[in-house]
N, C-alpha and C positions, 0 to 999 in steps of 0.2 A: 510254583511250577508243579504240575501233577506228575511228568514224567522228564528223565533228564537220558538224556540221549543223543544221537545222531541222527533225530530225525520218529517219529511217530512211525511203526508198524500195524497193521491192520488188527493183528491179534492181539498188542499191546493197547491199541485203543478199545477193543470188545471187554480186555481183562478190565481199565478203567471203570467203565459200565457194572461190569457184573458185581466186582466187587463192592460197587456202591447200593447197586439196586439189584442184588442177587435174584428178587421176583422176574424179573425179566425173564429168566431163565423156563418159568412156568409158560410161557406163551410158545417155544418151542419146542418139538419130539423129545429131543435129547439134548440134554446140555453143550454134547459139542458140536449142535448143529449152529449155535449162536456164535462159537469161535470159527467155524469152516465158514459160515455166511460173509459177505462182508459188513463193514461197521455199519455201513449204512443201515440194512434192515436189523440191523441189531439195536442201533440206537433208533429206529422208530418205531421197535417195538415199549421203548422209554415213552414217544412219543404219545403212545396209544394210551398208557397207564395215564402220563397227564392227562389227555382228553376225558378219560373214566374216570378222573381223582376232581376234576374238575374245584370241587367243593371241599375237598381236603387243603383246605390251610398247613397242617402239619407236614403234609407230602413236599405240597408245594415249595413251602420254606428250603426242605429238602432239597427237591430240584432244582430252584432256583440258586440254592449252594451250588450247587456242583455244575450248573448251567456256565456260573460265573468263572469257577475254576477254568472248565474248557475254553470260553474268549478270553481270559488271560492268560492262556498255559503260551500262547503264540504261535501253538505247531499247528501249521497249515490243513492237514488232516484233519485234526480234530475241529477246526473250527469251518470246515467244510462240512464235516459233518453234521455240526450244530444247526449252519442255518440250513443244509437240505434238509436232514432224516428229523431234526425237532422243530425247527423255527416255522419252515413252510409249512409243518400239519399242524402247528397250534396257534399260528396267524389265518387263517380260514377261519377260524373262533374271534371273532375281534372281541368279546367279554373277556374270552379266556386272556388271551394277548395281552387287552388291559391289563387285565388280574397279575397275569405273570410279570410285568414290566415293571410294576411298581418294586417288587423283586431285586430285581438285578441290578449289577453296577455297569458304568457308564459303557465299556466294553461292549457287554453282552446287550444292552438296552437301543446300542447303535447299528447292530447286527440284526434285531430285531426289527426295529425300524423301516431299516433298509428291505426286510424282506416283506413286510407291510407296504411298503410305497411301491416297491417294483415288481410283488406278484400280486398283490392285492387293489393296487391303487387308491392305498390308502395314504392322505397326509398325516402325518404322525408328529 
């Protein structure tokens, strides 16, 4: 469990983020414009790096860590914001998708899926 609590707060999920991928932080003004934003564009600022890392296997391995973490952590939050702000911009890459899916465990792999068949209309 990434976070143990009462429940996922917005800022608590941006600190998840940063601490994992502190780069993140270079795609905005100021650092604490990544805590004031909500999770959402903070984690698709994560999204964007996958799409440019595309070919980084090492990243990826990374991402794919901590992808996994988030669909198993359980908190609704966080796993909303998986498949909006990351799933849906790296499912529009059906290579990347592939790529990443082989990745992940069975959680985050059915989350992904799902976002493949019902924005994409893809069978997966």
């Amino acid at each position: 469990m990434l976070y143990r609590g009462a429940g996922m707060d917005t800022e608590t999920a941006v600190t998840l983020l940063v601490n994992r991928f502190p780069e993140v932080l270079a795609r905005v003004e100021s650092p604490q414009d990544a805590f004031t934003a909500s999770p959402y564009l903070a984690y698709s600022l994560l999204a964007q790096d996958i799409i440019e890392k595309k070919e980084d296997d090492h990243f990826l391995n990374n991402v794919s860590s901590f992808i996994n973490e988030l669909a198993e952590d359980g908190d609704a939050l966080l796993e909303e914001v998986l498949v909006v702000s990351i799933f849906e911009r790296v499912a529009e890459d059906e290579s990347l998708a592939d790529k990443l899916k082989v990745k992940l465990r069975e959680k985050a792999k059915i989350l992904m899926k799902r976002v493949e068949k019902d924005y994409f209309g893809r069978a997966t």
